[in-house]
N, C-alpha and C positions, 0 to 999 in steps of 0.2 A: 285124464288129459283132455285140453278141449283147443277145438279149432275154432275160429272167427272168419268169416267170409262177410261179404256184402255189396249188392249193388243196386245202381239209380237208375234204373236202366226205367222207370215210370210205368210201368209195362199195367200197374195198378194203383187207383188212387188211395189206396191204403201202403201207407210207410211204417211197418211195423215188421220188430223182431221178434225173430221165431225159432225158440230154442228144440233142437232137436237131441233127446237122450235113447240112443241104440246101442247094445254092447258090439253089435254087428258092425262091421268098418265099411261094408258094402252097401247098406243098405242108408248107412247116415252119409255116404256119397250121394247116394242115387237122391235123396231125400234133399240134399245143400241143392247139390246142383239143380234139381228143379224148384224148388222154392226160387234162387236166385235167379231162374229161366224167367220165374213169375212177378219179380221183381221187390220178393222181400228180403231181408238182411238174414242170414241165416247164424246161427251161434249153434255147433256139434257136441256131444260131451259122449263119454264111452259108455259113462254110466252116471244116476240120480248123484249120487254123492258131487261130483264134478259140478252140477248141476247147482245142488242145493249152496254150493262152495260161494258159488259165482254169484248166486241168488240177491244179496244187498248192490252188488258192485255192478252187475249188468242183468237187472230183471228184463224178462224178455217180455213181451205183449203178448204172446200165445205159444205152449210150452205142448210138445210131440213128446210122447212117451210111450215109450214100448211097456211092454207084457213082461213080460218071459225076460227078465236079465238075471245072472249070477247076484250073489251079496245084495242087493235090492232091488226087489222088483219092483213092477210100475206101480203096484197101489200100495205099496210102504212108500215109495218116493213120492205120490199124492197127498199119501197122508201126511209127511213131513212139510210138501212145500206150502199145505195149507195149515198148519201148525205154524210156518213161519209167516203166515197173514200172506200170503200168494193169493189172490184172488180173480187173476185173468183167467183166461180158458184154459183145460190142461185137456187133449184130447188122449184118450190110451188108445195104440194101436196094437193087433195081433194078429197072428194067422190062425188064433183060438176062438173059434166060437164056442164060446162056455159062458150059459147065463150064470151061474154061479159066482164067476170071475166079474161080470157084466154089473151082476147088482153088487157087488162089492165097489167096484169103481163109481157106481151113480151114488152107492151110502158114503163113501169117498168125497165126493165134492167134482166127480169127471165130468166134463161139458160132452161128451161124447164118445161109446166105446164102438172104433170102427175097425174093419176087420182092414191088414194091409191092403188088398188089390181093391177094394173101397175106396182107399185113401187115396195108393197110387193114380186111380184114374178120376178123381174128385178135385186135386189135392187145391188147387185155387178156391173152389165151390164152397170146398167145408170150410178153410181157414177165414174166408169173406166174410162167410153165415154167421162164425163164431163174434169175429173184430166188428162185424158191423150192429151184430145182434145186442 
């Protein structure tokens, strides 16, 4: 199931959507609503599948993906959304510091494996680095 939010609030001169995939309901809140603080459009999904669903119909310009989900986790749903020629930024987030997981997501095709309170307290910083990079 996915939600849609978005606003113009210019707050940055990049206007770009920014899909957020967490199975967590609190943390793809916390995540909309500050995106939309920052002034980008944000698109939630519970989980990759929702995600990859919506993929031809409303691709995002830089795609938040969690770690750690039930039925797909974030580097099966990397490797799909780049099998489906998804080529914008896909950052994976976690509260796992695990090189393991790390170099799997950079063999992956990930623009960046950051830990959440990285992200949390970044989260304009990184999403800028990536859309403008």
């Amino acid at each position: 199931m996915s939600t849609t939010s978005s606003s113009t609030s210019g707050k940055t001169p990049i206007t770009a959507l920014v899909a957020v995939v967490d199975d967590d309901p609190r943390i793809r809140r916390l995540l909309e609503e500050e995106l939309i603080d920052e002034g980008f459009e944000a698109q939630c999904y519970s989980d990759g599948f929702a995600l990859l669903d919506q993929l031809a119909t409303a691709p995002p310009d830089l795609v938040l993906l969690d770690l750690m989900m039930p039925q797909l986790d974030g580097i099966e749903c990397l490797r799909r959304l780049r099998q489906a020629g998804f080529e914008g930024p896909v950052l994976i987030f976690t509260a796992l510091s695990d090189n393991d997981k790390r170099r799997q997501a950079d063999e992956e095709g990930a623009s960046e494996y950051i830990l959440k309170p990285d992200l949390f307290e970044n989260l304009r910083r990184v999403i800028e680095r990536h859309l403008q990079g």
